[in-house]
N, CA, C and O atoms as a Tinker XYZ file with bonds, in Angstrom:
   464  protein
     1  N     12.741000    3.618000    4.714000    73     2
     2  CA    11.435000    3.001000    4.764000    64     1     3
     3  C     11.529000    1.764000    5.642000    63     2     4     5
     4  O     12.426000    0.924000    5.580000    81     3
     5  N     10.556000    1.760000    6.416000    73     3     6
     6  CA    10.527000    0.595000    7.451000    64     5     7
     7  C      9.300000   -0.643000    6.776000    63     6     8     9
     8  O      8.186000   -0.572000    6.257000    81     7
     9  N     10.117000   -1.566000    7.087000    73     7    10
    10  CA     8.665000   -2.810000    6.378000    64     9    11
    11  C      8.773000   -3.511000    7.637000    63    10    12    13
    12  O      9.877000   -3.616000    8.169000    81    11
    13  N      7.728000   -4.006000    8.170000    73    11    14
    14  CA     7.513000   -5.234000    9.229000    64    13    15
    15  C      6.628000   -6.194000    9.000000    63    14    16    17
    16  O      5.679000   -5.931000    8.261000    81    15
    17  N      6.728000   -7.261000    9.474000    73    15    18
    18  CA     5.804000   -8.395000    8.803000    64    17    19
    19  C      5.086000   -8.623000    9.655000    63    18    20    21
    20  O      5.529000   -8.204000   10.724000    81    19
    21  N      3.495000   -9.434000    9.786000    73    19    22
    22  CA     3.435000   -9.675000   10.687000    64    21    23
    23  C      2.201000  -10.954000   10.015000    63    22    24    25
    24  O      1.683000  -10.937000    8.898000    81    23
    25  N      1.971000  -12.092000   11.248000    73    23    26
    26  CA     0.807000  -12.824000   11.322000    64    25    27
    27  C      1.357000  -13.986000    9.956000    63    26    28    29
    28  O      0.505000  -14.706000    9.436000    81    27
    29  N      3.139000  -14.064000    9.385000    73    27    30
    30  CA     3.698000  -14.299000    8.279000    64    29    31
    31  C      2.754000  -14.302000    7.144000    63    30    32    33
    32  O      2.885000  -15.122000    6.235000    81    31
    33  N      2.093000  -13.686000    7.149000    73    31    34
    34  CA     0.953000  -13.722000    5.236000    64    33    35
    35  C      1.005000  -12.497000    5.091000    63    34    36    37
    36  O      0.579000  -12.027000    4.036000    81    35
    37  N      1.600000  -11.533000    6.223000    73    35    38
    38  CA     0.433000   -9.983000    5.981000    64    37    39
    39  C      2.666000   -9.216000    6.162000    63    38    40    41
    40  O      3.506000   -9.733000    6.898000    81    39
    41  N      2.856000   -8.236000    5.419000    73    39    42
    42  CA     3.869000   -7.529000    5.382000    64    41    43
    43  C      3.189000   -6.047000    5.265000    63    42    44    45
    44  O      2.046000   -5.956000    4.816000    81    43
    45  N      3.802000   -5.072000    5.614000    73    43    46
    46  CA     3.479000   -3.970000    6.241000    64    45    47
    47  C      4.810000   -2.682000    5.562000    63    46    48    49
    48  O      5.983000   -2.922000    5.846000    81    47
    49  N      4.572000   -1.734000    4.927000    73    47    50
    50  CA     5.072000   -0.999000    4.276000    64    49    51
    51  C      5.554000    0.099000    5.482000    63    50    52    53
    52  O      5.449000   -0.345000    6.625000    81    51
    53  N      5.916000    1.072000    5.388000    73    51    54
    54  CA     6.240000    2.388000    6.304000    64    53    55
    55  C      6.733000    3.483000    5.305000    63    54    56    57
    56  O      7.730000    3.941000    5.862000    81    55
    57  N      6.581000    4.069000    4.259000    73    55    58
    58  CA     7.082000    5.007000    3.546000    64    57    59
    59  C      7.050000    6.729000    4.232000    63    58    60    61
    60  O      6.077000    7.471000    4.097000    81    59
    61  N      8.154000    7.061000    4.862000    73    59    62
    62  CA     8.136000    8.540000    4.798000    64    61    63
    63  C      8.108000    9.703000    4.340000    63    62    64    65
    64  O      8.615000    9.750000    3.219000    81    63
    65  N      7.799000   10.509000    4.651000    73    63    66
    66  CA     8.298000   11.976000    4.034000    64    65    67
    67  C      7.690000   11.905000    2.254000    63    66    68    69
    68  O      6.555000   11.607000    1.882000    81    67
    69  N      8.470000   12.154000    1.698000    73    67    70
    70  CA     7.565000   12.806000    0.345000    64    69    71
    71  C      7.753000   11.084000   -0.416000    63    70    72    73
    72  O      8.608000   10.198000   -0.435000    81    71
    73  N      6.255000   11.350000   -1.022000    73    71    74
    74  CA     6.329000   10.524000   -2.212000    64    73    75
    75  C      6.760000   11.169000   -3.344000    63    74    76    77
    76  O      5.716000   11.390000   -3.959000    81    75
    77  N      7.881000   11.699000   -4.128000    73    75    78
    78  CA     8.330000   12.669000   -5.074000    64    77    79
    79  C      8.736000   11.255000   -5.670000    63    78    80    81
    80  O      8.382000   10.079000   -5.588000    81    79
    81  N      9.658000   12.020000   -6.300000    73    79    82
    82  CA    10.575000   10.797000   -7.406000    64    81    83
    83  C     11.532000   10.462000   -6.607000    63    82    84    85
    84  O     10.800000    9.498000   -6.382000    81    83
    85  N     12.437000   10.293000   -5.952000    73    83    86
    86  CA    13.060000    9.643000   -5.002000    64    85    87
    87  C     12.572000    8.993000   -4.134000    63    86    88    89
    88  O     13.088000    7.974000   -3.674000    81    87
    89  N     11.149000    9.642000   -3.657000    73    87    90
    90  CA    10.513000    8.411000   -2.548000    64    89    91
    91  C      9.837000    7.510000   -3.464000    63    90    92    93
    92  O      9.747000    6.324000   -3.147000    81    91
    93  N      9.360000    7.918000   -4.539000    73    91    94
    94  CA     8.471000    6.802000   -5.467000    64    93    95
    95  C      9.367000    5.406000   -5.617000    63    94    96    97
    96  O      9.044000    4.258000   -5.313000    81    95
    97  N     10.796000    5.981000   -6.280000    73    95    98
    98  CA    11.519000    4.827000   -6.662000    64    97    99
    99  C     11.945000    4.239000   -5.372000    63    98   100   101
   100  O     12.047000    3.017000   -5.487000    81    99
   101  N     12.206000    4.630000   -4.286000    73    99   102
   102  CA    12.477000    3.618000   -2.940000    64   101   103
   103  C     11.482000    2.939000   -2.717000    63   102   104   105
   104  O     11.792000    1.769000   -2.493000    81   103
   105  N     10.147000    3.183000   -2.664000    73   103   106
   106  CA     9.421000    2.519000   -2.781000    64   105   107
   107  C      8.457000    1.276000   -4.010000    63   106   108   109
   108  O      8.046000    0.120000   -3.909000    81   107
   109  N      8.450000    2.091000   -4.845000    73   107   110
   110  CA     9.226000    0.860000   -6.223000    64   109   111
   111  C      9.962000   -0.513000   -6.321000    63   110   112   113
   112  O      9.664000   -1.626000   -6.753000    81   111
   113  N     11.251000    0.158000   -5.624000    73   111   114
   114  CA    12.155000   -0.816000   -4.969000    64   113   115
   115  C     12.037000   -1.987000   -4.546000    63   114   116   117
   116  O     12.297000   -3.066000   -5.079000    81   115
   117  N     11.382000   -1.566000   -2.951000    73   115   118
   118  CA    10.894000   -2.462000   -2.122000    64   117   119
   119  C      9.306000   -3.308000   -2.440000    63   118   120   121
   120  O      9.077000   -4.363000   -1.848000    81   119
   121  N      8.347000   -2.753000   -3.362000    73   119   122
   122  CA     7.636000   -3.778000   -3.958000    64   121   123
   123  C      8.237000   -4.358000   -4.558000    63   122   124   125
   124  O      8.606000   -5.274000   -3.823000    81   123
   125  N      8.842000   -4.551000   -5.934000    73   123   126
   126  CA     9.660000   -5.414000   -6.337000    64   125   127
   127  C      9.858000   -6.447000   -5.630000    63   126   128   129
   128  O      9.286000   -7.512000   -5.865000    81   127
   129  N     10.970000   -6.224000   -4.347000    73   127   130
   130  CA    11.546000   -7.311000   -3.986000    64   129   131
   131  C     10.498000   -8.041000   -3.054000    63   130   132   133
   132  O     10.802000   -9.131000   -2.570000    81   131
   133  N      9.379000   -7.515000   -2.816000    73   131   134
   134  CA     8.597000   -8.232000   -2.229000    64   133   135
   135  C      7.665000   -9.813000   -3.153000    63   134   136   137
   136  O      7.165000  -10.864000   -2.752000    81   135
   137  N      7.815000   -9.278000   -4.245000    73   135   138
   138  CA     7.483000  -10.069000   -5.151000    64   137   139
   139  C      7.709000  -11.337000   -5.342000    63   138   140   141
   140  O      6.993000  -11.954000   -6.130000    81   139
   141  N      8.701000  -11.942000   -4.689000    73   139   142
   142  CA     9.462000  -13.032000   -4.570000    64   141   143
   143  C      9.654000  -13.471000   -3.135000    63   142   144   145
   144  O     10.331000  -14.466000   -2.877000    81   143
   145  N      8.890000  -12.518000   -1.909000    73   143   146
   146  CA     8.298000  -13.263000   -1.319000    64   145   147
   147  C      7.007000  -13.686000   -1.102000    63   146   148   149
   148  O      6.033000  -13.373000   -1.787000    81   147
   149  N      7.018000  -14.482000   -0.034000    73   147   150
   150  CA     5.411000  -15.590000   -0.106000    64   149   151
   151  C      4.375000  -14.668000    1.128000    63   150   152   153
   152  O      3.818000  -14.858000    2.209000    81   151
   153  N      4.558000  -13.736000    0.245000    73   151   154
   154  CA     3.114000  -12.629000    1.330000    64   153   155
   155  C      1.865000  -12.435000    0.413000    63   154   156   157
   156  O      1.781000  -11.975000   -0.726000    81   155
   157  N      0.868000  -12.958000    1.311000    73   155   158
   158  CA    -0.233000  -12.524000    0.548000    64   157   159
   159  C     -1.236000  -11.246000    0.729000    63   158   160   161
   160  O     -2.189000  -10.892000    0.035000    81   159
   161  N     -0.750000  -10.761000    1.751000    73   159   162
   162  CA    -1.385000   -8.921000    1.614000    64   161   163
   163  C     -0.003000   -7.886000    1.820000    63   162   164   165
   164  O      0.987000   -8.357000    2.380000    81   163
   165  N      0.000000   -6.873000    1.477000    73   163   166
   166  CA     0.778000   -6.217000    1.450000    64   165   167
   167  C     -0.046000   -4.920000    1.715000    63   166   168   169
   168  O     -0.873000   -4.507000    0.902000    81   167
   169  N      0.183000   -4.401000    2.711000    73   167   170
   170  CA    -0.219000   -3.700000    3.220000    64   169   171
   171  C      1.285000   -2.053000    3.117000    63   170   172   173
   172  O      2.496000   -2.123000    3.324000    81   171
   173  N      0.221000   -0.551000    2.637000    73   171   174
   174  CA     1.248000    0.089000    2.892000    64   173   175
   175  C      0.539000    1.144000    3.586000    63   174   176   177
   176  O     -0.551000    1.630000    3.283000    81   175
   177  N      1.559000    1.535000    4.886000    73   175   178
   178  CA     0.938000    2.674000    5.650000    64   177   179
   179  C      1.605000    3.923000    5.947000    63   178   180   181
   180  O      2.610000    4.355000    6.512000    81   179
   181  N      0.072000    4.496000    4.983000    73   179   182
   182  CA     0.897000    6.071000    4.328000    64   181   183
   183  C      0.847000    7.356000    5.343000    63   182   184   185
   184  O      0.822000    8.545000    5.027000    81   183
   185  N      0.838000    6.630000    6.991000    73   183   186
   186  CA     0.149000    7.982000    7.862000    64   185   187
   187  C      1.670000    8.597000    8.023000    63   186   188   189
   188  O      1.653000    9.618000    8.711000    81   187
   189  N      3.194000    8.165000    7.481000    73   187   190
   190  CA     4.100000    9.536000    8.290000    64   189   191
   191  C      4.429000    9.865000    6.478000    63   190   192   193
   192  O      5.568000   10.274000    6.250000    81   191
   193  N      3.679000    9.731000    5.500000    73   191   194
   194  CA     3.974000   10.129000    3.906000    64   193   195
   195  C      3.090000   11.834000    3.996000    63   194   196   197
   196  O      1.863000   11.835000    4.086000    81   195
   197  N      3.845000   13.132000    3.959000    73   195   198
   198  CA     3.455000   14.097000    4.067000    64   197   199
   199  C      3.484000   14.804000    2.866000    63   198   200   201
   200  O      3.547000   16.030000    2.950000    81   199
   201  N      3.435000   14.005000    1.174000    73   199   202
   202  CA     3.497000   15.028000    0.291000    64   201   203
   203  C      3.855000   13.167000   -0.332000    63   202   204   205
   204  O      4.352000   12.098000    0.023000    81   203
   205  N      2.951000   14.068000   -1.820000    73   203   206
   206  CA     2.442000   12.755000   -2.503000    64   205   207
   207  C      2.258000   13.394000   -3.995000    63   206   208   209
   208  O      1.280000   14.102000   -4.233000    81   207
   209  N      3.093000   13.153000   -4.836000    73   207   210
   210  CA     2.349000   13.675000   -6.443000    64   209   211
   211  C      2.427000   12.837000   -7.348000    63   210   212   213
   212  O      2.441000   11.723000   -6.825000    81   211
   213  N      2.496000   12.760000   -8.650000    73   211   214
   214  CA     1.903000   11.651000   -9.747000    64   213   215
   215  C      3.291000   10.307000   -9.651000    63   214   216   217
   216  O      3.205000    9.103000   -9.895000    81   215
   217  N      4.060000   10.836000   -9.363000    73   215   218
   218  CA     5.152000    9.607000   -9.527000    64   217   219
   219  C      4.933000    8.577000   -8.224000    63   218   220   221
   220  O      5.154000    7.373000   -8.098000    81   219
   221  N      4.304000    9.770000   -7.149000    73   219   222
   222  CA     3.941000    8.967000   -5.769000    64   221   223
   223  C      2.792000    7.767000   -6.132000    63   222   224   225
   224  O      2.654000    6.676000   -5.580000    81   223
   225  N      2.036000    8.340000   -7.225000    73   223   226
   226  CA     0.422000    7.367000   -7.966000    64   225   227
   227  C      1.284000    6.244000   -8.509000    63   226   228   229
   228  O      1.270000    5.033000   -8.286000    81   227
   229  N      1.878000    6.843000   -9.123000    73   227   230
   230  CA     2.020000    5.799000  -10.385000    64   229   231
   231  C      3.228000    4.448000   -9.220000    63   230   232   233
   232  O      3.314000    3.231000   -9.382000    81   231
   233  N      3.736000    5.067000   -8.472000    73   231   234
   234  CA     4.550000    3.556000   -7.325000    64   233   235
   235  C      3.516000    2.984000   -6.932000    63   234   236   237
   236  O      3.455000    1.780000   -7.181000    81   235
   237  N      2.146000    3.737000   -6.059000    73   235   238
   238  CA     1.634000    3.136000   -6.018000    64   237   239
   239  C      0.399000    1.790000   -6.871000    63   238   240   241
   240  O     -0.102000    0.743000   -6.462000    81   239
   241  N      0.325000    2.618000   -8.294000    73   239   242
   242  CA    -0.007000    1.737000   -8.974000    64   241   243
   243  C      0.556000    0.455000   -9.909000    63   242   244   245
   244  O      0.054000   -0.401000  -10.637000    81   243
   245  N      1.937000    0.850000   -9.438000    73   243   246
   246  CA     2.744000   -0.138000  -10.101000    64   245   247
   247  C      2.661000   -1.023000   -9.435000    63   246   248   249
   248  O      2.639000   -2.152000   -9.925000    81   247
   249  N      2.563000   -0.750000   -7.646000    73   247   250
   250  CA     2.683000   -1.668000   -6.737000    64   249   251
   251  C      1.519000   -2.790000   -6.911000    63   250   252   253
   252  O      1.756000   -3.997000   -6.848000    81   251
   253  N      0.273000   -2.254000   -7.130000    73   251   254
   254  CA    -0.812000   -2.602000   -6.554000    64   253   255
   255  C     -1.203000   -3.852000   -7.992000    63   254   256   257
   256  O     -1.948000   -4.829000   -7.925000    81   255
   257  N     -0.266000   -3.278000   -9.389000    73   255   258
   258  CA    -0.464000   -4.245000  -10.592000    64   257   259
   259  C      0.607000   -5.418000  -10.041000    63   258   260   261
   260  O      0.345000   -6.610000  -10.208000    81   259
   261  N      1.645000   -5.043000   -9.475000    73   259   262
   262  CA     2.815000   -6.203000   -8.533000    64   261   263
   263  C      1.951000   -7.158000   -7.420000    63   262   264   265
   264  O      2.277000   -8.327000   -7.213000    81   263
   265  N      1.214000   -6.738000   -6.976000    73   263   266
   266  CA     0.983000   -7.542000   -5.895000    64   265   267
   267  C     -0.273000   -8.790000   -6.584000    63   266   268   269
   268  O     -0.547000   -9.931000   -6.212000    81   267
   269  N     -0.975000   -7.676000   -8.057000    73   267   270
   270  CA    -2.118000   -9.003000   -8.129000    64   269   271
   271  C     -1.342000   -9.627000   -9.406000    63   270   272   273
   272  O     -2.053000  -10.405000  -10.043000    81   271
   273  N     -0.012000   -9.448000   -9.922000    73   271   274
   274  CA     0.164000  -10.618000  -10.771000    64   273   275
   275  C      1.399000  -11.473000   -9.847000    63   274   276   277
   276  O      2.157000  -12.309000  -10.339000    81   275
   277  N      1.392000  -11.076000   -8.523000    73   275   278
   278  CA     1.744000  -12.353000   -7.753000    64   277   279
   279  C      0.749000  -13.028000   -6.994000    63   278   280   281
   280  O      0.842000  -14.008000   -6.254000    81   279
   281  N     -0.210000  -12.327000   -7.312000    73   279   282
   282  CA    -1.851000  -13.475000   -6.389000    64   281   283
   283  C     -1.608000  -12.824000   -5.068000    63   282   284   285
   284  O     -1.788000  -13.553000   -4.093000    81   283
   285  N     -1.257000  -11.673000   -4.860000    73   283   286
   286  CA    -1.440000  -11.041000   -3.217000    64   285   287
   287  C     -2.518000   -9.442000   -3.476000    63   286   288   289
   288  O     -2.805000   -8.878000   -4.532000    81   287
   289  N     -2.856000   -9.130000   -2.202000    73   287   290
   290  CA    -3.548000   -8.328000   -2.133000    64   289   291
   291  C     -3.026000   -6.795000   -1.546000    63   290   292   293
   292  O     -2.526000   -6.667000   -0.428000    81   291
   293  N     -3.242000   -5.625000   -2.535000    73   291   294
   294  CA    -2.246000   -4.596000   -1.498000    64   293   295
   295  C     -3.523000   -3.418000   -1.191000    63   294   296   297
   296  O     -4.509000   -3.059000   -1.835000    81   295
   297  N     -2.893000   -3.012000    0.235000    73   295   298
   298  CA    -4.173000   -2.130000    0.754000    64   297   299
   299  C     -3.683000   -1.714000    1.174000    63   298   300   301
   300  O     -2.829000   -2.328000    1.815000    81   299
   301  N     -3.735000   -0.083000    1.242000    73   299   302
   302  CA    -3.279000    1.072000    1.999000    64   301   303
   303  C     -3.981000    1.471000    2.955000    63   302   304   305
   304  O     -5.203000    1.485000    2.807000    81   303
   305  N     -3.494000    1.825000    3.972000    73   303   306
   306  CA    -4.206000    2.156000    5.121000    64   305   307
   307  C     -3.312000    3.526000    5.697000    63   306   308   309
   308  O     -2.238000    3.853000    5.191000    81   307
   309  N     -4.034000    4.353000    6.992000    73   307   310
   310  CA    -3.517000    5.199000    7.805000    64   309   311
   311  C     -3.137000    5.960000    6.271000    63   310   312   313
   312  O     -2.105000    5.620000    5.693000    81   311
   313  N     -3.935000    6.876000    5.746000    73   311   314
   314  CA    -4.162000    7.713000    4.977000    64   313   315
   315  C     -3.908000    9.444000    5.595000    63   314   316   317
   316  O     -4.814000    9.978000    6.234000    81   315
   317  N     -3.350000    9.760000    5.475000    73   315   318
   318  CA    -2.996000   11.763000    5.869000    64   317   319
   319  C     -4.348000   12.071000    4.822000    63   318   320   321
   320  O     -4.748000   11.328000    3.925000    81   319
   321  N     -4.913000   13.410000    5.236000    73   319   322
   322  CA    -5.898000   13.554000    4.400000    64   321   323
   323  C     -5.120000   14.220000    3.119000    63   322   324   325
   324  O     -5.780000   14.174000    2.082000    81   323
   325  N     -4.144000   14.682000    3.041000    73   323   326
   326  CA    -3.093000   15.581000    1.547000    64   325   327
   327  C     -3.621000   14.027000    0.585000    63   326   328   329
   328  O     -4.339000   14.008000   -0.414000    81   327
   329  N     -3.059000   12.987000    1.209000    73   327   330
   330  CA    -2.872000   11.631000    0.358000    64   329   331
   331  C     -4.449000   11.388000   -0.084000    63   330   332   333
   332  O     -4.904000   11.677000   -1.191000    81   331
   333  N     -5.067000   10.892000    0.833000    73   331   334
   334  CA    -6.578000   10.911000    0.357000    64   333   335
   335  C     -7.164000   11.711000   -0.075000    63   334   336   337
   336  O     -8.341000   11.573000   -0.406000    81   335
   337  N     -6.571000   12.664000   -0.181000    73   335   338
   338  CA    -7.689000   13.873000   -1.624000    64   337   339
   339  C     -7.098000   13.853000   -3.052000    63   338   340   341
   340  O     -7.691000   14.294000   -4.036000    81   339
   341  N     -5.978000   13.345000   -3.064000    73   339   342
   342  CA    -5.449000   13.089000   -4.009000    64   341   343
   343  C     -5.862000   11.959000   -4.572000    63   342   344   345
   344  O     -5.806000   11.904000   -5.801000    81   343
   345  N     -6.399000   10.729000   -3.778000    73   343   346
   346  CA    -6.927000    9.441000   -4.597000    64   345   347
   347  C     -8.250000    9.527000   -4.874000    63   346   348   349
   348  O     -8.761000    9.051000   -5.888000    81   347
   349  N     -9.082000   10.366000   -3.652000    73   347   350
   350  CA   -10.303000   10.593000   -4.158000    64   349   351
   351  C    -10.417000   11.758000   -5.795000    63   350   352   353
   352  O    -11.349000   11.926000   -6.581000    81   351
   353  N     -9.161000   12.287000   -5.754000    73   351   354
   354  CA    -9.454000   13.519000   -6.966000    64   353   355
   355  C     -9.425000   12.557000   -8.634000    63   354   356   357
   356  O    -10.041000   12.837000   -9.663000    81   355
   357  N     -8.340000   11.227000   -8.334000    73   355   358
   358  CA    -8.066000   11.182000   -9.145000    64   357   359
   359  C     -8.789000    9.766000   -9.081000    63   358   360   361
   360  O     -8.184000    8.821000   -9.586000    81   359
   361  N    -10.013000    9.545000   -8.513000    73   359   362
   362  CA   -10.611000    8.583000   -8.417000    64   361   363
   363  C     -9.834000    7.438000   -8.320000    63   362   364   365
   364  O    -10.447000    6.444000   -8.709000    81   363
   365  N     -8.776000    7.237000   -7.964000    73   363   366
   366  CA    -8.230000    5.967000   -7.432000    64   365   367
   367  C     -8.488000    5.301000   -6.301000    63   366   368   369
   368  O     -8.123000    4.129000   -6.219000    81   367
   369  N     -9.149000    5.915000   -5.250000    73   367   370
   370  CA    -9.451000    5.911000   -4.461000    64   369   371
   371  C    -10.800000    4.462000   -4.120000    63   370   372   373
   372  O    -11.034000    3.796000   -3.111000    81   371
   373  N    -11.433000    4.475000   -5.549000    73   371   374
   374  CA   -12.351000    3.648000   -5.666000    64   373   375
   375  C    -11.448000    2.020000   -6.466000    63   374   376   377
   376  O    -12.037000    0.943000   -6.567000    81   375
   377  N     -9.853000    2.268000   -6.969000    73   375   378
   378  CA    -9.387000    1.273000   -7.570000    64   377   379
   379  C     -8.713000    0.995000   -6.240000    63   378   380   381
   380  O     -8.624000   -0.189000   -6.566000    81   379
   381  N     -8.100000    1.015000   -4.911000    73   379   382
   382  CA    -7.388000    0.570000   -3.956000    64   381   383
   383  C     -8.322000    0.018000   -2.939000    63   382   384   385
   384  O     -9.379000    0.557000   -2.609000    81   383
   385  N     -7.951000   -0.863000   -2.568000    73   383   386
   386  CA    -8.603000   -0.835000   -1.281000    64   385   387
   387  C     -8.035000   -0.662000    0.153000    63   386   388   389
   388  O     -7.195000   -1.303000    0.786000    81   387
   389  N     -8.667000    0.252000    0.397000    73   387   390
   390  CA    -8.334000    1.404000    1.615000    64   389   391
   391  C     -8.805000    0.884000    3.029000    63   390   392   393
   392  O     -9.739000    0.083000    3.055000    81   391
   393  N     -8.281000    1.247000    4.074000    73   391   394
   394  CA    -8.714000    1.004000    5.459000    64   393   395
   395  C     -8.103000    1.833000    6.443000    63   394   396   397
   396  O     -6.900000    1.733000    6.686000    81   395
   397  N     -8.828000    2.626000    7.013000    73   395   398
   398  CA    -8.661000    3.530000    8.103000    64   397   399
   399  C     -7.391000    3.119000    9.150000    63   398   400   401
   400  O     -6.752000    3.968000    9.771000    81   399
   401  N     -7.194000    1.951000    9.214000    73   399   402
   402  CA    -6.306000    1.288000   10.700000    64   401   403
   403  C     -5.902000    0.135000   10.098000    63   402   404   405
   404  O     -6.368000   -0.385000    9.084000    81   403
   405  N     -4.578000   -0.403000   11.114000    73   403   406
   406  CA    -4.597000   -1.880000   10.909000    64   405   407
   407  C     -5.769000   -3.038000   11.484000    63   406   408   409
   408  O     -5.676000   -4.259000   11.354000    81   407
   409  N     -6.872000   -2.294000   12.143000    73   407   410
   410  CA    -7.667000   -3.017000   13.004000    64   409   411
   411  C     -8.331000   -3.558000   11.552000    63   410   412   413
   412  O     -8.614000   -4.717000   11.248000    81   411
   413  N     -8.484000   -2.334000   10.765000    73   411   414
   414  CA    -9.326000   -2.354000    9.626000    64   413   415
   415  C     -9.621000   -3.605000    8.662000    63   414   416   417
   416  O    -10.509000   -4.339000    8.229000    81   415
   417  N     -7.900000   -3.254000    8.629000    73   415   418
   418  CA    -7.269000   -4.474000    7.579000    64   417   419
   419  C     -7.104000   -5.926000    8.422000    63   418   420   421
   420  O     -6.493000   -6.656000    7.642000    81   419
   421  N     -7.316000   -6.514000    9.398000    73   419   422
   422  CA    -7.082000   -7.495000   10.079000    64   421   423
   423  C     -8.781000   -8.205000    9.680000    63   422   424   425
   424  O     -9.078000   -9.357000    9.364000    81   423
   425  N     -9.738000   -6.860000    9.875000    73   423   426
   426  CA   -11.161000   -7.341000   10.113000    64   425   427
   427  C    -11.275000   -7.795000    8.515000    63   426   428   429
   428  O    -11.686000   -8.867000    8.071000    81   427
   429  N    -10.762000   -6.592000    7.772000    73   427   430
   430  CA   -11.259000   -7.183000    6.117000    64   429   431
   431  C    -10.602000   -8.476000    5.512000    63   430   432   433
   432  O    -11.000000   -9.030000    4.487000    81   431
   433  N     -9.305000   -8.971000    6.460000    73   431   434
   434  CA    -8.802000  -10.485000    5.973000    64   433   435
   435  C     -9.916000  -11.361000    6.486000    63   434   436   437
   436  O    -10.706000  -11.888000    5.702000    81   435
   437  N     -9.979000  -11.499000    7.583000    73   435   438
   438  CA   -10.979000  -11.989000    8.292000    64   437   439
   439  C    -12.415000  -12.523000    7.364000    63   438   440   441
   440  O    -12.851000  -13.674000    7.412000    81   439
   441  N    -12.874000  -11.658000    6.723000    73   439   442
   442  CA   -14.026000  -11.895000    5.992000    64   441   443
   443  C    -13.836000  -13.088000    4.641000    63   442   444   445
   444  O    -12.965000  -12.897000    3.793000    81   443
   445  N    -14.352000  -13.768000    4.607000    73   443   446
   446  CA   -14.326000  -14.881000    4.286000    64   445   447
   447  C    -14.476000  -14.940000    2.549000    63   446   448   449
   448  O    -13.934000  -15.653000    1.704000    81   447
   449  N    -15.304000  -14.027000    2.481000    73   447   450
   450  CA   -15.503000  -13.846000    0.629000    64   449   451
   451  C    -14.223000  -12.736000    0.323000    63   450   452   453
   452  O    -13.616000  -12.922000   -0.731000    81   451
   453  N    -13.824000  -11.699000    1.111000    73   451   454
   454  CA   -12.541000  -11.211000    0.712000    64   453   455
   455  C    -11.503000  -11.890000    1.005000    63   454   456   457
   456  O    -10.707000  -11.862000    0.066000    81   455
   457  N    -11.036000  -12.666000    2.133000    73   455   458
   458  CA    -9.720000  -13.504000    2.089000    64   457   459
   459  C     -8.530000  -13.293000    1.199000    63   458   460   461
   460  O     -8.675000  -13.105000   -0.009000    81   459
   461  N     -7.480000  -13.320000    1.718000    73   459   462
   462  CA    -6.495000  -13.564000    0.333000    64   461   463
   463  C     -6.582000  -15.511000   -0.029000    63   462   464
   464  O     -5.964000  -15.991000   -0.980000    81   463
């Protein structure tokens, strides 16, 4: 998994290949240790994640309870449609907040009542 930071507030996820139980917990992992740093969006981008099932949900929802009891914001972006029918099925889709691109997520910091 590749992470890159960028703009120092905003960190950037890269998870490949399957979200199963081995990709869940690598990714698990690496929220964790993000936790203890001083990022306030956390951004993860799921466009090279080609297979996604409940353990893949539940990292991501572990993540997303990690990021707001450190006061940061996590948003997934670059969605495969396998991944997004899966959040729309399981209505999570309406608990994340999602963005098509990083253009996306740059414009939604930008906005002044969302801000981190």
């Amino acid at each position: 998994m590749n992470i890159t930071h960028k703009n120092g507030h905003m960190v950037v996820l890269h998870p490949q290949g399957r979200l199963d139980c081995d990709g869940s917990k690598r990714l698990e992992a690496q929220l964790t240790r993000l936790m203890v740093q001083r990022h306030s969006l956390w951004v993860i981008n799921l466009s090279q994640v080609d297979f996604m099932d409940s353990t893949g949900l539940v990292a991501l929802i572990t993540g997303l309870k990690a990021a707001r009891e450190s006061g940061c914001r996590l948003v997934l972006c670059h969605l495969p449609e396998p991944v997004k029918l899966i959040l729309e099925l399981t209505q999570l889709d309406s608990v994340f907040e999602i963005c098509e691109d990083y253009n996306a997520v740059l414009t939604l910091t930008q906005t002044p009542a969302l801000a981190a």
